[in-house]
Backbone as CSV, one residue per row, in Angstrom:
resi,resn,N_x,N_y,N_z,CA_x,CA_y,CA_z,C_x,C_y,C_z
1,UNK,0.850,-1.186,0.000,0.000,0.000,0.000,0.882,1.232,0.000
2,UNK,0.354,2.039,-1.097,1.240,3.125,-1.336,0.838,4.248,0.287
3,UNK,2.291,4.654,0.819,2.092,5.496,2.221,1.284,7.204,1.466
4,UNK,0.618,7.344,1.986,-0.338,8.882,1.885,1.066,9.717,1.878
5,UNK,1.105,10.786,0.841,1.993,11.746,0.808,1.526,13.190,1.734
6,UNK,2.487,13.356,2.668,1.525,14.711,3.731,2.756,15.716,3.075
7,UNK,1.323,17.321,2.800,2.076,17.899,2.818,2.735,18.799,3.697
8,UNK,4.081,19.055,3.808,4.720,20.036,4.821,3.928,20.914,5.225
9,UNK,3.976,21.607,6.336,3.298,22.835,7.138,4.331,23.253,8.149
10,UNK,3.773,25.031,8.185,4.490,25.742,8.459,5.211,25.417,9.954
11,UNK,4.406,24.649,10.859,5.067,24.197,11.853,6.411,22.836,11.949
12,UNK,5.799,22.000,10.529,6.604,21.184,10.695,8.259,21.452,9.818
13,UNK,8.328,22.549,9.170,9.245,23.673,8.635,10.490,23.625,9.772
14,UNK,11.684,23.706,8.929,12.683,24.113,9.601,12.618,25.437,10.168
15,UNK,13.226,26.041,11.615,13.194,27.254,12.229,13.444,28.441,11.495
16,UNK,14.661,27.770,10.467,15.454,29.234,9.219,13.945,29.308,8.427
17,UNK,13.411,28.204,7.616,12.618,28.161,6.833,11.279,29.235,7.386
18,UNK,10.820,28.798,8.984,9.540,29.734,9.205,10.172,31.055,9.331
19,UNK,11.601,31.552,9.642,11.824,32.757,9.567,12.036,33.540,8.585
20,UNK,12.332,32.853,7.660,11.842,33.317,6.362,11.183,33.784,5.697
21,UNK,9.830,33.043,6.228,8.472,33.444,5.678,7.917,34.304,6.723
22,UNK,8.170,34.496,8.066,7.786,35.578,8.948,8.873,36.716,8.240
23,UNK,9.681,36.425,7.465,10.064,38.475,7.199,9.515,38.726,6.054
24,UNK,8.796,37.597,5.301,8.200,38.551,4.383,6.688,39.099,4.382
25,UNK,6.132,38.586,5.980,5.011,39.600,6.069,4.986,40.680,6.772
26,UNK,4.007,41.548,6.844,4.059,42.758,8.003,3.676,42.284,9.344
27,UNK,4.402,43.194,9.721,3.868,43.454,11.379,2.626,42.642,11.679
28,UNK,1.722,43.277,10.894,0.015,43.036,11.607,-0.126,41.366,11.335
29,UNK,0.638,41.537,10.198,0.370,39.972,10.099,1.114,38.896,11.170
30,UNK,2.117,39.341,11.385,3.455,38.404,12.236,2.115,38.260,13.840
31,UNK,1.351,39.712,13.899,0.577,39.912,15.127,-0.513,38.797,15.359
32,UNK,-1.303,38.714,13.847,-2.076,37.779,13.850,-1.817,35.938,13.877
33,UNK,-0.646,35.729,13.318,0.090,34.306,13.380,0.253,33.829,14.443
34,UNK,0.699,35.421,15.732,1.343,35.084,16.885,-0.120,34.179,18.143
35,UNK,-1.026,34.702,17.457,-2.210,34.041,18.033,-2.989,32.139,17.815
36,UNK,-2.445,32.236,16.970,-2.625,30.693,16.171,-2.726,29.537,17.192
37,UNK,-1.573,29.793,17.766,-0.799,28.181,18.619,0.359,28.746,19.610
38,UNK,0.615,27.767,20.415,1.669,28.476,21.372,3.201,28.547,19.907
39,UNK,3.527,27.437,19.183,4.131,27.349,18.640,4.929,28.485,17.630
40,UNK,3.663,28.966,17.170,3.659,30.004,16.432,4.076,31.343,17.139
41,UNK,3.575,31.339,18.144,3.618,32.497,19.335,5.348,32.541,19.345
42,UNK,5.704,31.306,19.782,7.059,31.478,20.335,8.231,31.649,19.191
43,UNK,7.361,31.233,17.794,8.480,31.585,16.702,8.417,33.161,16.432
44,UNK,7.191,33.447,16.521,6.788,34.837,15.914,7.882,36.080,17.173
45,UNK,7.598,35.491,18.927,8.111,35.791,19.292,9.844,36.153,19.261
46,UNK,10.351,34.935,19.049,11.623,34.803,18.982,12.734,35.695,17.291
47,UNK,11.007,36.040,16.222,11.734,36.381,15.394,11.380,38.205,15.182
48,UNK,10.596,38.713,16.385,10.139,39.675,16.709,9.253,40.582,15.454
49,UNK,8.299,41.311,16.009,7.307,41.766,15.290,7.762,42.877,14.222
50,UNK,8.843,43.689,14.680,9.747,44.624,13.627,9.071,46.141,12.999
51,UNK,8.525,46.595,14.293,7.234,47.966,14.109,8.331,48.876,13.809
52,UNK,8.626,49.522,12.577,9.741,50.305,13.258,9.900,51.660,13.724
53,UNK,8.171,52.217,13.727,8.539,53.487,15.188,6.585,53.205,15.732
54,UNK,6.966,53.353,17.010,5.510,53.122,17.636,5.248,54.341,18.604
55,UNK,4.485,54.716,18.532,3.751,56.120,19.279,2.816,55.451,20.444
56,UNK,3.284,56.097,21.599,2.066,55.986,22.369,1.603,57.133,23.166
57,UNK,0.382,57.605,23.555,-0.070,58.617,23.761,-0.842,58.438,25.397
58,UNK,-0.539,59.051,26.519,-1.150,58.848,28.101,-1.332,59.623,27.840
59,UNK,-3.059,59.192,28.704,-3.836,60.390,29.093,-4.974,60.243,30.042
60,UNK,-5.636,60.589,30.935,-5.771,59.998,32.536,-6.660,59.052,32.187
61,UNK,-7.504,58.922,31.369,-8.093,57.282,31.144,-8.108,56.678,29.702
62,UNK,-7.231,57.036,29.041,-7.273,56.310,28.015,-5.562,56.296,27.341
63,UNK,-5.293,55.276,26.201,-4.182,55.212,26.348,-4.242,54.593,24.483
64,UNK,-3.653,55.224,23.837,-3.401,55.153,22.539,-2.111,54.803,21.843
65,UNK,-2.281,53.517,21.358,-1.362,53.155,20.385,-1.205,52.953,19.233
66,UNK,0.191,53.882,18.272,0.023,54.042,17.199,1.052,52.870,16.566
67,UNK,0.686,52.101,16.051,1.520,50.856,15.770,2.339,51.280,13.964
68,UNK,1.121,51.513,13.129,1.199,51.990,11.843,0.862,53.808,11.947
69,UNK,0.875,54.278,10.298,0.325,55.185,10.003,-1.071,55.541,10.310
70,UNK,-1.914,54.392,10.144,-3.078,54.370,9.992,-3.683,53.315,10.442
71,UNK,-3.086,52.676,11.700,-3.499,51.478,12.446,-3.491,52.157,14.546
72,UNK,-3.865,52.025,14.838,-4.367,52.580,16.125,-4.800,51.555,17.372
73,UNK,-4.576,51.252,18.226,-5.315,50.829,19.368,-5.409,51.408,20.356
74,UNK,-6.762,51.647,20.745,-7.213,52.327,21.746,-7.747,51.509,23.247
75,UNK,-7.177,52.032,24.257,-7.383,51.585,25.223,-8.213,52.386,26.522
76,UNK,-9.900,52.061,26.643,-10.642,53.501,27.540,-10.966,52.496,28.844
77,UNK,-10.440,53.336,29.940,-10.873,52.963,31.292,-12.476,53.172,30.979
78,UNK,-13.079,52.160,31.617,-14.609,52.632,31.605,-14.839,52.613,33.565
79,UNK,-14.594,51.926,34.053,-14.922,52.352,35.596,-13.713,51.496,36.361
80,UNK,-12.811,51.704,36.450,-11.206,51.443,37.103,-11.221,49.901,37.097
81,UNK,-11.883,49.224,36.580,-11.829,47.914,37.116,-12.177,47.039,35.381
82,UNK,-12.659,47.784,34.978,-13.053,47.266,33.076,-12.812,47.994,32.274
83,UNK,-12.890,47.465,30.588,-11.843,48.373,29.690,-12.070,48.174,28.828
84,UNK,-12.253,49.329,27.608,-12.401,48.696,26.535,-11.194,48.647,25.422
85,UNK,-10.842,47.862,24.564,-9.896,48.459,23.454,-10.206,48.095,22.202
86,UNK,-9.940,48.993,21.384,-10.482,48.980,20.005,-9.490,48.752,19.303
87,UNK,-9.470,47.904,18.272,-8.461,47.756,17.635,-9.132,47.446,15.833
88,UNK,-8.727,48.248,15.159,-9.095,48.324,13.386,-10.705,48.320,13.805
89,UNK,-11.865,49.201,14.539,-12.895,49.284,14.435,-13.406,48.403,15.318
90,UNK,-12.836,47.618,15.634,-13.720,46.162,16.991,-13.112,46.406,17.812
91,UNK,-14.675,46.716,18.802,-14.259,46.611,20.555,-14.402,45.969,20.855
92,UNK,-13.516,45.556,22.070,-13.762,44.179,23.044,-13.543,44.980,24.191
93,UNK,-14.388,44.020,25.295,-14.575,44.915,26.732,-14.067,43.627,27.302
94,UNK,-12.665,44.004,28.375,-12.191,43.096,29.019,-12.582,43.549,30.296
95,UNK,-12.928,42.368,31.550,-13.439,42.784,32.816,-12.632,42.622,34.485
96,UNK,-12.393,43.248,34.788,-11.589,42.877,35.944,-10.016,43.417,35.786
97,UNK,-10.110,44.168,34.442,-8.697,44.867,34.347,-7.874,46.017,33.995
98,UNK,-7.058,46.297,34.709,-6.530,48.134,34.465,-6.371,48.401,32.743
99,UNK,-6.726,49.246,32.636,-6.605,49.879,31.485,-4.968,49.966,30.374
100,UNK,-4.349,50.773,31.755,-2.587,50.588,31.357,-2.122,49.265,31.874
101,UNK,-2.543,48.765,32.663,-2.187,47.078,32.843,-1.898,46.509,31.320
102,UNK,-3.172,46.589,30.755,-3.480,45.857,29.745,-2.936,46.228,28.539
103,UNK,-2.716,48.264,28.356,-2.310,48.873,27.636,-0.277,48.636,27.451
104,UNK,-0.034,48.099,28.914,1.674,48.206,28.713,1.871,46.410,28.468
105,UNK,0.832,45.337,28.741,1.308,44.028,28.541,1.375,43.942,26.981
106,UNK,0.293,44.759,26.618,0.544,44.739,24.870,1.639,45.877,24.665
107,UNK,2.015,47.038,25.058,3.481,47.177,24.546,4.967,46.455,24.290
108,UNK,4.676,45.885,25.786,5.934,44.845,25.974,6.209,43.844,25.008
109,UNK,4.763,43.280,24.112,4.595,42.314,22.994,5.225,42.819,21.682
110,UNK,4.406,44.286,21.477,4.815,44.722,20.074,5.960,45.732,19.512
111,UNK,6.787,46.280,21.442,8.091,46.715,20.897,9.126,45.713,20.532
112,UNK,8.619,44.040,20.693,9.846,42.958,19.903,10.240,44.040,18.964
113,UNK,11.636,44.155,18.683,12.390,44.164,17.460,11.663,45.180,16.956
114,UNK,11.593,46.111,17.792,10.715,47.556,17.419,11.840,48.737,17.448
115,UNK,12.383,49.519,16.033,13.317,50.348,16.668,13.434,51.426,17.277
116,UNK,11.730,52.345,17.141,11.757,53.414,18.212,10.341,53.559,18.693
117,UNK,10.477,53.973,19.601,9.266,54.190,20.817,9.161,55.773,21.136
118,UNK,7.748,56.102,21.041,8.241,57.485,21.169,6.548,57.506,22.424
119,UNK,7.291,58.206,23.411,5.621,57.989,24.995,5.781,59.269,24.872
120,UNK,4.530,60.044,25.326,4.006,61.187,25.503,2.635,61.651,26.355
121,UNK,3.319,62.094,27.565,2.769,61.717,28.975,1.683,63.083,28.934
122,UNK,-0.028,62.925,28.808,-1.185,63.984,29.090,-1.269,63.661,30.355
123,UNK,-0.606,62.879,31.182,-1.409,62.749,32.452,-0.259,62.856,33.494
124,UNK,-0.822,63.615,34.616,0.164,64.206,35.574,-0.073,63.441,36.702
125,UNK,-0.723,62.225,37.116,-0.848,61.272,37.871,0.213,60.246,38.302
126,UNK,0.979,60.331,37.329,2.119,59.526,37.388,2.203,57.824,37.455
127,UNK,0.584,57.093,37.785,0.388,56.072,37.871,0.768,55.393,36.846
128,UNK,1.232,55.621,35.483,1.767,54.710,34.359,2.712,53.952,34.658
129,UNK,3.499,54.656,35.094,5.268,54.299,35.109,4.898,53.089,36.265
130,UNK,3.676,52.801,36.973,3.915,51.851,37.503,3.959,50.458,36.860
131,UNK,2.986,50.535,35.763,2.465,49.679,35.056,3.900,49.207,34.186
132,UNK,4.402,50.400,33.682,5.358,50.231,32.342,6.251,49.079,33.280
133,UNK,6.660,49.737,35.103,7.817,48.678,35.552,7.438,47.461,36.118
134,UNK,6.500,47.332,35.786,5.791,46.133,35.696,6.493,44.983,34.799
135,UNK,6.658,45.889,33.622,6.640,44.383,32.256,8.099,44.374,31.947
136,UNK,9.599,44.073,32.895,10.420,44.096,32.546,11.103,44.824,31.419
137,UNK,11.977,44.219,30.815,13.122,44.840,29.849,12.332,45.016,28.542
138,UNK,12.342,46.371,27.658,11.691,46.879,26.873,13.269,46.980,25.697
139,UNK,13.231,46.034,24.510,13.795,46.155,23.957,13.652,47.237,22.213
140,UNK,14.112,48.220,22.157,13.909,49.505,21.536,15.084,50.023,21.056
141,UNK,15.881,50.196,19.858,16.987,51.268,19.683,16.959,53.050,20.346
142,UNK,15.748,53.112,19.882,15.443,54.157,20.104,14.305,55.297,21.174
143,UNK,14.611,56.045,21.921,13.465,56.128,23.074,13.113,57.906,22.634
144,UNK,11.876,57.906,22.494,11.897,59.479,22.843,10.665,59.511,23.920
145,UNK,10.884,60.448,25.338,10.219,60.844,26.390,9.580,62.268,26.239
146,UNK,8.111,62.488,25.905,7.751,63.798,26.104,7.011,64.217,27.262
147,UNK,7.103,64.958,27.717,6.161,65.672,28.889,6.109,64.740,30.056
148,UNK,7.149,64.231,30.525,6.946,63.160,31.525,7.538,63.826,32.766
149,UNK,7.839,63.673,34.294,8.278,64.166,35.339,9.622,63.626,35.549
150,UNK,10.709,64.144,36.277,11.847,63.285,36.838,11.838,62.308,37.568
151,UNK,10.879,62.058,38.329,10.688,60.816,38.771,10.101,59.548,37.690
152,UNK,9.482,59.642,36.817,8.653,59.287,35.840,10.174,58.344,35.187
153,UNK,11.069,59.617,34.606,11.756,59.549,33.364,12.766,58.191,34.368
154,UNK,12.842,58.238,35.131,14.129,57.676,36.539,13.634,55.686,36.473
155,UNK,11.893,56.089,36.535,11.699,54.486,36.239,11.367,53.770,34.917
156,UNK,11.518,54.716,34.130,11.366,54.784,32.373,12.480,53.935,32.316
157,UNK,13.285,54.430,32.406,14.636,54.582,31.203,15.659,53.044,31.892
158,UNK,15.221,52.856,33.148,15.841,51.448,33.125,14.973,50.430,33.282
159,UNK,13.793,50.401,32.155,13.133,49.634,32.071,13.378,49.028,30.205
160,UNK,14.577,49.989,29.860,14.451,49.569,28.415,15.998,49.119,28.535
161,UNK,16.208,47.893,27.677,17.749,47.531,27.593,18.997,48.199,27.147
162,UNK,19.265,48.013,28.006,20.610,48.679,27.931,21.721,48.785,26.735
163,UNK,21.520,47.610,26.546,22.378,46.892,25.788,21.714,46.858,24.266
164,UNK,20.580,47.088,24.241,20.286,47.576,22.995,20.354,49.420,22.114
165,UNK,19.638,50.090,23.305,19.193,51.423,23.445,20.305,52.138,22.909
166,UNK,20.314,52.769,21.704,21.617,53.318,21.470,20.796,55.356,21.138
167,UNK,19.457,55.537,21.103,19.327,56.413,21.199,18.182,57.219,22.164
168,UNK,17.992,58.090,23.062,18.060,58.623,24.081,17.341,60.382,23.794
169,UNK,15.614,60.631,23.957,15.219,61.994,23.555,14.446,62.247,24.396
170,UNK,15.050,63.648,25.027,13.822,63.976,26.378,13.556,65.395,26.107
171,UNK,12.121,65.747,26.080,11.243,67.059,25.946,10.344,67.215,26.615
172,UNK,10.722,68.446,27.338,9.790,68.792,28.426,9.341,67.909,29.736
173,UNK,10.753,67.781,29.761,10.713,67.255,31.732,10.750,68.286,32.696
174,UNK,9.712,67.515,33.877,9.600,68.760,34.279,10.042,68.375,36.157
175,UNK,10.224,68.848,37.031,10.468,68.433,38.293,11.224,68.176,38.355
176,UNK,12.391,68.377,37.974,14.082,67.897,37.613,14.405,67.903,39.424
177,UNK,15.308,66.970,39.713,16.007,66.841,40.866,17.204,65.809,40.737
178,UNK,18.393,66.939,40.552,19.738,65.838,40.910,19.920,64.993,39.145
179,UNK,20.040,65.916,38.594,20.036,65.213,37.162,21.121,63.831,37.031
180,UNK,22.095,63.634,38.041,23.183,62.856,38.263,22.656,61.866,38.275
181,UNK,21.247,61.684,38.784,20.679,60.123,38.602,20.637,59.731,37.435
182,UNK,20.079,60.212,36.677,20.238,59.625,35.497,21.555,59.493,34.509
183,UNK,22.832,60.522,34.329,23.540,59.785,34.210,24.195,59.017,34.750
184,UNK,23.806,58.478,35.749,25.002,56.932,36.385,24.131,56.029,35.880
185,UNK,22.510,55.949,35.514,22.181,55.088,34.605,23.080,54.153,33.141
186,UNK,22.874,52.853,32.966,23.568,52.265,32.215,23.012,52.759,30.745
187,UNK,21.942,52.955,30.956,20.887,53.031,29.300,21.598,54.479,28.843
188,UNK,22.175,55.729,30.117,22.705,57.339,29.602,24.018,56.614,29.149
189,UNK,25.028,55.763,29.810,26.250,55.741,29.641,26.320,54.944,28.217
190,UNK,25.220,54.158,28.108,25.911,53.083,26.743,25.169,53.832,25.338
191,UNK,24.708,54.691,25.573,23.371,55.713,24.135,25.174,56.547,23.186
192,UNK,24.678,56.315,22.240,25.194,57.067,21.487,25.101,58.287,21.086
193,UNK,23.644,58.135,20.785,22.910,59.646,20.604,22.403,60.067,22.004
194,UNK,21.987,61.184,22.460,20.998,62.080,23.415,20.485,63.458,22.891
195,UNK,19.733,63.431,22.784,18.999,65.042,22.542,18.040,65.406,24.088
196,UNK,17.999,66.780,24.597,17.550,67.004,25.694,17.127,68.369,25.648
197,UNK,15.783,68.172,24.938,15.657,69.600,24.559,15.104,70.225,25.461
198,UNK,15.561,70.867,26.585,15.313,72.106,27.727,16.544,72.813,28.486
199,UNK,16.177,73.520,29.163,17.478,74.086,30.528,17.914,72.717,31.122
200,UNK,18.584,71.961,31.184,19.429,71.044,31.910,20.204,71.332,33.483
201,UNK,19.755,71.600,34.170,20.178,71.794,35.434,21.112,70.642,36.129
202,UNK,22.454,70.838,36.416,22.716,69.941,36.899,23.570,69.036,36.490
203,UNK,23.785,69.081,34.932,24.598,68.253,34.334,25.944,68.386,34.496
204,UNK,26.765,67.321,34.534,27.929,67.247,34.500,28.557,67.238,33.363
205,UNK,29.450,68.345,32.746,29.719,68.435,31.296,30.440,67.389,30.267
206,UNK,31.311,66.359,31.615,31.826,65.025,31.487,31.170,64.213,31.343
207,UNK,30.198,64.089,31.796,29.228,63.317,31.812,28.631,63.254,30.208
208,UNK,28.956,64.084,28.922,28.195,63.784,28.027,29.109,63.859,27.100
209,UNK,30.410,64.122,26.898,31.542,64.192,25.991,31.636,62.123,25.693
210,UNK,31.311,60.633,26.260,31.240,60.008,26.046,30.541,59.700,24.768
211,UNK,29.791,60.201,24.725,28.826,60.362,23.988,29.140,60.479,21.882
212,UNK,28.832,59.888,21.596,29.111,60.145,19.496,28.354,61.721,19.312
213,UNK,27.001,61.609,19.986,26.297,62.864,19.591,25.474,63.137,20.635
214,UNK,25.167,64.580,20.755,24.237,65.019,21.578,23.896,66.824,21.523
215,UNK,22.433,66.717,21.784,22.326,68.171,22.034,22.034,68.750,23.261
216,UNK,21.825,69.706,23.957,21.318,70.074,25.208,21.188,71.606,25.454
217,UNK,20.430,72.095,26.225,20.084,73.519,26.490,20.793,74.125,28.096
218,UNK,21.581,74.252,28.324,22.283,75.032,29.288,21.942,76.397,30.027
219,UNK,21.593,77.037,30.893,21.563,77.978,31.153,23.108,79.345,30.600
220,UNK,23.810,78.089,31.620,25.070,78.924,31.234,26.791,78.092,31.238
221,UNK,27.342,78.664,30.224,28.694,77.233,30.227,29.398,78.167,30.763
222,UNK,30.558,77.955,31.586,31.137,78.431,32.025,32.496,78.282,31.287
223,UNK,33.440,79.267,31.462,35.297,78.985,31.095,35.931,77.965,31.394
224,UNK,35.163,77.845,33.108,36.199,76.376,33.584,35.346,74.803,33.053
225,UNK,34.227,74.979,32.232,33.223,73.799,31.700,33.819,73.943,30.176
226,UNK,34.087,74.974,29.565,34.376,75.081,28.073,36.200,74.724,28.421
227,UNK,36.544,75.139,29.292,38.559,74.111,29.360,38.433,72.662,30.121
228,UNK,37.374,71.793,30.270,36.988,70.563,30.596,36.594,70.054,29.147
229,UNK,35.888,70.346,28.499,35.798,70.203,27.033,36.475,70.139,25.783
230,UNK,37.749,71.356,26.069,39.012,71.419,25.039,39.814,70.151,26.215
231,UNK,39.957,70.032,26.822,40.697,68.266,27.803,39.830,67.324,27.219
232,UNK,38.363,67.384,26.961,38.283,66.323,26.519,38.330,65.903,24.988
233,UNK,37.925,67.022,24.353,38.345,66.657,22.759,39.428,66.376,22.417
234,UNK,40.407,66.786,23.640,42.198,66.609,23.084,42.195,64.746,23.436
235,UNK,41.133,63.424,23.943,41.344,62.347,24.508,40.764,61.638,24.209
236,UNK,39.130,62.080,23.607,38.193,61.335,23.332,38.014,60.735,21.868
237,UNK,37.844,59.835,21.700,37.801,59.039,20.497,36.368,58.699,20.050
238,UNK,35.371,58.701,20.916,34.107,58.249,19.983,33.146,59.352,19.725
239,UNK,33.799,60.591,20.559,32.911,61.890,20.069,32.673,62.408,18.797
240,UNK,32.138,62.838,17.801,31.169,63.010,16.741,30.765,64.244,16.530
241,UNK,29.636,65.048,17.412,29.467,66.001,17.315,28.222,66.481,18.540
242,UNK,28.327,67.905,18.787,26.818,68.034,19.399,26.870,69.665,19.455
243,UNK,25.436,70.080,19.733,25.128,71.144,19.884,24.712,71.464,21.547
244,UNK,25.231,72.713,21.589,24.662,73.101,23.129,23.989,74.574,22.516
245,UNK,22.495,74.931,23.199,21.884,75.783,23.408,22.444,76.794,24.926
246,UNK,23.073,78.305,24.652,23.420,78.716,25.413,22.389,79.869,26.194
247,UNK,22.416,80.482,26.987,22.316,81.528,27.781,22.945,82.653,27.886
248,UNK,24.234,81.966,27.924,25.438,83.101,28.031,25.346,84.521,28.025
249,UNK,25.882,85.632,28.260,25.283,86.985,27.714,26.401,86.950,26.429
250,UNK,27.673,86.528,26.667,28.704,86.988,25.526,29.384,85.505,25.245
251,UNK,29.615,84.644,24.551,30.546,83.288,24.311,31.744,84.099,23.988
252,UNK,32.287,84.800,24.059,33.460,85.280,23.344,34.186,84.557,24.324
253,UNK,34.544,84.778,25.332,35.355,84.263,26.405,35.153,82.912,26.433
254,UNK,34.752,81.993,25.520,34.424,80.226,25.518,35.170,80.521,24.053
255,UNK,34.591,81.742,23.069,35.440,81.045,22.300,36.873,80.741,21.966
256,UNK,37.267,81.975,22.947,38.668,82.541,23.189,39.306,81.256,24.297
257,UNK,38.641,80.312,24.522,39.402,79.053,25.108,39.959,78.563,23.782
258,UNK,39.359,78.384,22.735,39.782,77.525,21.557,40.538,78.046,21.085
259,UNK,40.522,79.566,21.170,41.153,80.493,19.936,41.221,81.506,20.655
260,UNK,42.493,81.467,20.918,42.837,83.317,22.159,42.569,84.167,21.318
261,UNK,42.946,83.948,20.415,43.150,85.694,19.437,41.536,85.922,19.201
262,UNK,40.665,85.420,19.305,39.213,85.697,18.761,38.666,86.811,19.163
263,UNK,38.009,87.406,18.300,37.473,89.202,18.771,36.442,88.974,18.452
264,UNK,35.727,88.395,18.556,33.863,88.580,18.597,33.039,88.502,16.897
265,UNK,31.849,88.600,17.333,31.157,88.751,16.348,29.889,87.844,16.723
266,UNK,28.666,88.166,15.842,27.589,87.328,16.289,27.369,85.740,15.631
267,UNK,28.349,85.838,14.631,28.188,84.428,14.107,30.218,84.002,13.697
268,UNK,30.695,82.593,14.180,31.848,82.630,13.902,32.125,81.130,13.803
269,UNK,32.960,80.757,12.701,33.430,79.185,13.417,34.793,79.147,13.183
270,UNK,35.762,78.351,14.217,37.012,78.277,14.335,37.163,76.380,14.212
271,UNK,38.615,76.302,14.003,38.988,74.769,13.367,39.835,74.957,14.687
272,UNK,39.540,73.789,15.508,40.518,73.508,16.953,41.027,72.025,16.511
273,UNK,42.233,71.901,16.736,43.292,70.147,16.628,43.114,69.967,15.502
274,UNK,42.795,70.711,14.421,42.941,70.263,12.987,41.461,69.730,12.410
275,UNK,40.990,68.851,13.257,39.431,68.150,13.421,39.041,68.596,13.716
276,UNK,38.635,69.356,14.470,37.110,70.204,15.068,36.622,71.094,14.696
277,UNK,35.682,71.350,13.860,34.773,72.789,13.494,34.124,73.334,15.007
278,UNK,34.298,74.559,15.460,33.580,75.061,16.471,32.908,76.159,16.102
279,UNK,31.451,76.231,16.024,30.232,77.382,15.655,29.911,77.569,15.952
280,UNK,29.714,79.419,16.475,29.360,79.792,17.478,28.099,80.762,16.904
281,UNK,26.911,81.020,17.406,25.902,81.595,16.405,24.602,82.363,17.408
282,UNK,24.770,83.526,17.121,23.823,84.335,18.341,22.509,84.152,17.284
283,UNK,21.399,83.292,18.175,19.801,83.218,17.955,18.847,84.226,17.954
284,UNK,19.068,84.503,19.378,18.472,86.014,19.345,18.416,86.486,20.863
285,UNK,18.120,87.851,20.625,18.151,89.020,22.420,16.654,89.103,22.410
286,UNK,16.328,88.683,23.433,14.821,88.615,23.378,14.882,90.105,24.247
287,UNK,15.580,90.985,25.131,15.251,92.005,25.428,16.698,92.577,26.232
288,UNK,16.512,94.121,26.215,18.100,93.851,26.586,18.459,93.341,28.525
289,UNK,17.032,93.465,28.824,17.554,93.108,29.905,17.094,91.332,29.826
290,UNK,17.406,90.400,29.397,17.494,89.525,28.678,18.543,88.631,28.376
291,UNK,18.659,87.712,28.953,20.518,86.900,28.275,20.166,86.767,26.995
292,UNK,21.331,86.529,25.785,21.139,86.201,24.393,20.895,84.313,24.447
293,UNK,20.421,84.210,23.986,20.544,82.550,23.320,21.879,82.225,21.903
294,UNK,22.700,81.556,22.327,23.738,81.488,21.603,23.490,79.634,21.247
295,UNK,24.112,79.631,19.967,23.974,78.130,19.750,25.481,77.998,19.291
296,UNK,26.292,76.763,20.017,27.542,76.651,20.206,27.890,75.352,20.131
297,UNK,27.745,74.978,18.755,27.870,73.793,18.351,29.281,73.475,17.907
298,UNK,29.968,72.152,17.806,30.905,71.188,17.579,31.038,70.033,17.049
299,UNK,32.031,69.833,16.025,31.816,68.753,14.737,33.085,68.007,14.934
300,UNK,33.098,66.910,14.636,34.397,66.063,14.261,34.451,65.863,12.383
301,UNK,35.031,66.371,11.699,35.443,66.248,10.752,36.866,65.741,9.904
């Protein structure tokens, strides 16, 4: 008796073979497979979902995720204890559970192999960040933090791997205390990039010359912070470039660290060690009783 010929299926597929065919669908699809079977789950898992920037939006009872352009899930507290979430037009009402509970167990799923995450905090309650440290290590290249608190940003940022996280964006933090906490964080020391767009109180100017790139807003740099800077460009090897937003009333005296002979002007750039472009560029006098905003940027070329 001739044996029945079976044909192959995707489970009984070599591991290379199903990963194969998981990169040539999308996201939504890898999302829907991951539901099938545990099997599937754990391949889909292991070969990660690959969103590559995801938006999420807090706000005191509801919680929005932007996965696609034009793909959305919505998550509405209806009375602290049930929830609804909508996802492509269908609601389902789950019972007996937090809203961001439910809203961060599905983040933790679909930042797999997700390269940037960008949170943006409407709610001044602060109760998220409990949820987020809830769901362990959040693997992400990329993080951007808007409108969140210093305490907020403190249980954020070592909740995402370290060892992946190579870029690092904070806007509009607010409650700053002891900014030093966060760089002795592993996720500040191992980032390549940082952008930090506000007054920075607190920073240690060493503290960010590690760094390939970065920007930041300063009140005010000082002579003895701008000759910590010419020490470190004369040592550092993986620095790149960055911009600092100044205060200053005059940079002449920062620029005259690089370049004694320098006599002023509102826009200037000087070549320091042969490699370094230094540009120095007055923004504007908002009044004269007013510091200027100077932008005092630095290149490796």
């Amino acid at each position: 008796m001739l044996l029945e010929q079976v044909s192959p299926t995707l489970l009984s597929m070599p591991l290379i073979i199903c990963h194969r065919i998981l990169e040539k669908l999308e996201p939504d699809d890898r999302l829907i497979i991951r539901k099938v079977c545990r099997i599937l789950k754990t391949s889909v898992d292991n070969f990660g979902l690959h969103y590559n920037s995801i938006f999420v939006k807090i706000c005191e009872s509801t919680v929005s995720m932007y996965l696609l352009d034009d793909i959305c899930v919505y998550y509405y507290d209806l009375d602290d204890v049930n929830l609804s979430v909508t996802y492509k037009g269908k609601e389902t009402i789950i019972q007996g559970e937090n809203f961001l509970k439910i809203a961060f167990e599905d983040l933790k799923i679909v930042t797999n192999e997700t390269s940037s995450l960008v949170l943006h905090s409407y709610d001044r309650s602060g109760i998220f960040a409990f949820f987020i440290s809830e769901q362990g290590c959040i693997n992400v290249k990329s993080i951007k933090l808007n409108d969140f608190s210093f305490k907020e940003v403190l249980i954020i940022l070592p909740m995402l791997n370290a060892q992946k996280l190579e870029n690092i964006e904070i806007e509009y933090l607010y409650d700053i205390d002891n900014f030093k906490q966060i760089t002795c964080l592993d996720q500040w020391r191992n980032a390549k990039i940082i952008h930090f767009y506000q007054n920075s109180p607190g920073i240690p100017i060493e503290d960010l010359f590690h760094i390939e790139e970065f920007t930041i807003y300063l009140q005010n740099l000082s002579v003895q912070n701008a000759i910590k800077i010419q020490d470190i460009l004369m040592e550092s090897s993986t620095f790149q470039k960055c911009t600092l937003y100044l205060r200053n009333d005059d940079p002449i005296e920062l620029a005259k660290v690089f370049l004694p002979k320098y006599l002023g002007g509102n826009e200037h750039s000087i070549k320091y060690l042969t490699r370094f472009t230094i540009h120095c560029e007055l923004l504007h006098r908002v009044s004269h009783f007013d510091r200027s905003q100077w932008k005092f940027s630095i290149s490796n070329e």
